[in-house]
N, C-alpha and C positions, 0 to 999 in steps of 0.2 A: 768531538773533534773530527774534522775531515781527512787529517791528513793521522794515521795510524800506522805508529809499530808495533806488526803485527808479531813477527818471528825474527830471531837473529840464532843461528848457528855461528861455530867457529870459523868459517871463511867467507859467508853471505848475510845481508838479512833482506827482510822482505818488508816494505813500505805500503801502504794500503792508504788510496786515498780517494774519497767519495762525494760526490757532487762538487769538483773542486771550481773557483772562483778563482778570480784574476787573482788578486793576493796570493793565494794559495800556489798560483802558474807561477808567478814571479818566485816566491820563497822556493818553490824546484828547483829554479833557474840557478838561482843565487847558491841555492848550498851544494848541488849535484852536478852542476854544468851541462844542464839536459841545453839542446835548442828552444828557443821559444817557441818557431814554429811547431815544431812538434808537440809541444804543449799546445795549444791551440787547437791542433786537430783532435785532441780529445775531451775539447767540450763542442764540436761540432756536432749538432746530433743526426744529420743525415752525410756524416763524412763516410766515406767507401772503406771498405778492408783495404789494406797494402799493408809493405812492410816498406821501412828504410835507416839508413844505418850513419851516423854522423858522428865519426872520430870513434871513440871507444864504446857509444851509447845504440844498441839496437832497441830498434822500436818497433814495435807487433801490432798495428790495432786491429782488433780483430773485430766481429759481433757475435753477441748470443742471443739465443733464441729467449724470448721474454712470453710469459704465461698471463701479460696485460694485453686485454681486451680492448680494441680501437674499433669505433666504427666504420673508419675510414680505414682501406687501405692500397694506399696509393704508392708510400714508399718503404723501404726497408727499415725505415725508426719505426714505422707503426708494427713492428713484429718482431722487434728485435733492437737490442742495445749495446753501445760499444762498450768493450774491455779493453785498453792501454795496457802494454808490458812492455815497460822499458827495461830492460838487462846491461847493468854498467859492472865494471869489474867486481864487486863485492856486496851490491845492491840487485833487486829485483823489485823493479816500483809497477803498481796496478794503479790504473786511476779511472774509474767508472761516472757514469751521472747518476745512475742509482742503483738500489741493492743489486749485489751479481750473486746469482745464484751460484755460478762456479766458486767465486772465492768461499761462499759458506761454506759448499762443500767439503774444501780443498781443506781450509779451516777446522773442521771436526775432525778428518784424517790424522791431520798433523796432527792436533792433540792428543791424539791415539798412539805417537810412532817418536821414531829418536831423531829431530831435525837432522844432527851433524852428521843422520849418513845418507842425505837426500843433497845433491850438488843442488848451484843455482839454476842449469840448465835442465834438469831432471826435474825440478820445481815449476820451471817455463812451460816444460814439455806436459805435466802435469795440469795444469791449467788448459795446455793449447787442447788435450785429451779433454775435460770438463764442456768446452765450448761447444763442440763434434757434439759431446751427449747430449746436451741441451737440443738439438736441432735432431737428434735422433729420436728422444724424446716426443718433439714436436709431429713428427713422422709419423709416429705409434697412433700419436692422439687423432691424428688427422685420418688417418687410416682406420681408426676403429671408426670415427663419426661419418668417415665415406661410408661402412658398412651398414651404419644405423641408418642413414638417410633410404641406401639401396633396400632395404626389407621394408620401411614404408613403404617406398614407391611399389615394390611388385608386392610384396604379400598382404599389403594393409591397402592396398590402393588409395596412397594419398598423395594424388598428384597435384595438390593446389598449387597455386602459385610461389606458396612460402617456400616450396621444396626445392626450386630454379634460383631463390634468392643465395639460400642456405650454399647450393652449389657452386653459383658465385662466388660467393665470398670462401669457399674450402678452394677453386683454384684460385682466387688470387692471390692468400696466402702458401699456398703450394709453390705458384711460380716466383713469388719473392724470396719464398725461401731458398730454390734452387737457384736463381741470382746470387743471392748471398754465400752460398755455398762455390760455387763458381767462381766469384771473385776471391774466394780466399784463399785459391790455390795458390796465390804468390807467397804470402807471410807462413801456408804449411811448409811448402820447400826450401824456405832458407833454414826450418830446423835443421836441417842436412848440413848446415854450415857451425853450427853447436858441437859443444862437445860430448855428445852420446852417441850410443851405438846405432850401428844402422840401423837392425832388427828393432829400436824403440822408436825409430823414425818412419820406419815401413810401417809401423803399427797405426802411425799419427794420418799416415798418407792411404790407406786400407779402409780406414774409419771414416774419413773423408768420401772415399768411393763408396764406399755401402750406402753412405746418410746420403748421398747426391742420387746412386740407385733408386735407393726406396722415393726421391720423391718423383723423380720422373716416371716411377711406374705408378705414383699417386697421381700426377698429373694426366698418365693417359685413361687411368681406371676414369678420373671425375669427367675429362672430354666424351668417353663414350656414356658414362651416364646420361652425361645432360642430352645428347644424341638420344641416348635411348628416351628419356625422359620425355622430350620433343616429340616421338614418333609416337611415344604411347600418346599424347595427348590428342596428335592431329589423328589417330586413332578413334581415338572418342568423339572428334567431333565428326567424323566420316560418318560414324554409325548414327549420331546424332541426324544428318542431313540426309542419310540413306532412309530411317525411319519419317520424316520427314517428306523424302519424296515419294514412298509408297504411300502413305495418305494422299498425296497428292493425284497420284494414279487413280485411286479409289475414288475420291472427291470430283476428279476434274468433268468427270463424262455426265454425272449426277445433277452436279451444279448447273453442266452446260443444258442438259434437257427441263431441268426445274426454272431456267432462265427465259426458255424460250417459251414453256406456257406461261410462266408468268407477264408475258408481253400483252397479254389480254384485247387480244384484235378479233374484229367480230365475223371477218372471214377465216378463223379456224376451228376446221369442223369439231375437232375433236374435243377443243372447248363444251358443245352442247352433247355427246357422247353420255349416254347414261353408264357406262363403266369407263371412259376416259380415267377415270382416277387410277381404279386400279389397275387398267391396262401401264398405266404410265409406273405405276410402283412395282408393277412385275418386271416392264422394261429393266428400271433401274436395279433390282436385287436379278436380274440374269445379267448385265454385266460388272457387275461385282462379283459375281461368281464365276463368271469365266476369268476377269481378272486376277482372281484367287487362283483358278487354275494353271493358269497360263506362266505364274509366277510362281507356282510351285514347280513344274514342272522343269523352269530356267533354273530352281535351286534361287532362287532371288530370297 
């Protein structure tokens, strides 16, 4: 069933409802007097965090961070999925498009603990805490695989191509995440309007700043990676073309005098020279060798 109760206490209970369909909006509608539209916005799957509040019913939709792999990532569904909390007087409704990790969570606690002395607010705020984790989470993981990538590249020297993709794709979901994070500062700050203590509200808005921290210092770590990453390579191709053109140096003067007997004209004398040959091979291995010289001495 999509639409599940999950917990009821003596003054709330908690509604849980998952992959919900039109049917399922309408029967909200009908028994709870939520807004349509507000139903609605939580089967959008690229709808934005906000918060907004119509008559007795506040509504939270927030996102979390999701541990589904997309190839694409262009928008914030592909890293992440919404959680709906509507808060009515003695209800507290979640409605997701697929599994939430926070509510499992949230789910094994409870079963651990005494509902009736957890308010519905303290429940909300419980969740809104779970979301933060998810994306803190996300942080950790992103932050260790910057590390893994970084000791390739300098201590394993493996700067192929793969390693600029890989980086790619760790900022693009660094900077969705920190969007997402951003935008949710509206639905953190109306906990402040619930009825909890501040100190459990500072905590919600704390956790918020930390998880926002950690990725913009993820985003600057992978910016100068891939910087660094770039220099080492046009690095390697320097030395590539420096080797390169010291052959060059070595060859050019070689070539030019083995071209010019090879013109085979019958006015040069040195053509019928009984050592022309190896006058011309001494030539050549004495400036090679000054070459050599010459180029050590620059430090070249």
């Amino acid at each position: 069933m999509p639409i599940e109760k999950k917990y009821k206490s003596k003054h709330w209970e908690w509604i849980d409802v998952t992959t919900p369909n039109e049917e399922d909006l309408k029967l909200l509608h009908q028994n709870y007097q939520i807004n349509y539209l507000l139903l609605e916005d939580t089967i959008d799957p690229n709808h934005l965090p906000k918060y907004e509040e119509v008559g007795d019913v506040k509504f939270f939709l927030t996102r979390e961070s999701t541990d589904m792999e997309r190839t694409s990532l262009n928008s914030m569904s592909d890293i992440s999925t919404k959680l709906g909390i509507f808060l009515l007087p003695n209800f507290i409704i979640t409605t997701h498009r697929t599994k939430s990790k926070s509510v499992q969570e949230i789910s094994a606690e409870l079963d651990q603990e005494d509902i009736n002395k957890i308010t519905r607010d303290e429940m909300a705020l419980r969740l809104a805490l779970k979301i933060m984790k998810s994306f803190d989470d996300e942080s950790n993981n992103l932050l260790d695989l910057l590390d893994v990538i970084e000791n390739e590249i300098f201590l394993k020297n493996t700067n192929s191509s793969v390693q600029i993709r890989r980086l790619y794709k760790l900022k693009r979901r660094s900077g969705l995440n920190t969007r997402i994070l951003n935008m949710s500062g509206e639905w953190i700050s109306k906990f402040k309007t619930l009825d909890l203590e501040e100190v459990q509200v500072m905590d919600l808005l704390d956790k918020q700043k930390d998880v926002i921290a950690d990725f913009d210092h993820l985003n600057a770590q992978t910016t100068n990676l891939i910087s660094m990453f770039l220099a080492l390579s046009d690095q390697k191709a320097n030395q590539v073309m420096k080797l390169l053109a010291i052959y060059s140096v070595y060859f050019l003067p070689i070539t030019f005098i083995a071209g010019v007997y090879g013109m085979n004209f019958d006015n040069m004398p040195e053509l019928h020279h009984k050592n022309g040959y190896f006058f011309t091979l001494g030539l050549m291995l004495t400036i090679v060798v000054v070459t050599f010289i010459y180029m050590k001495r620059k430090r070249w």
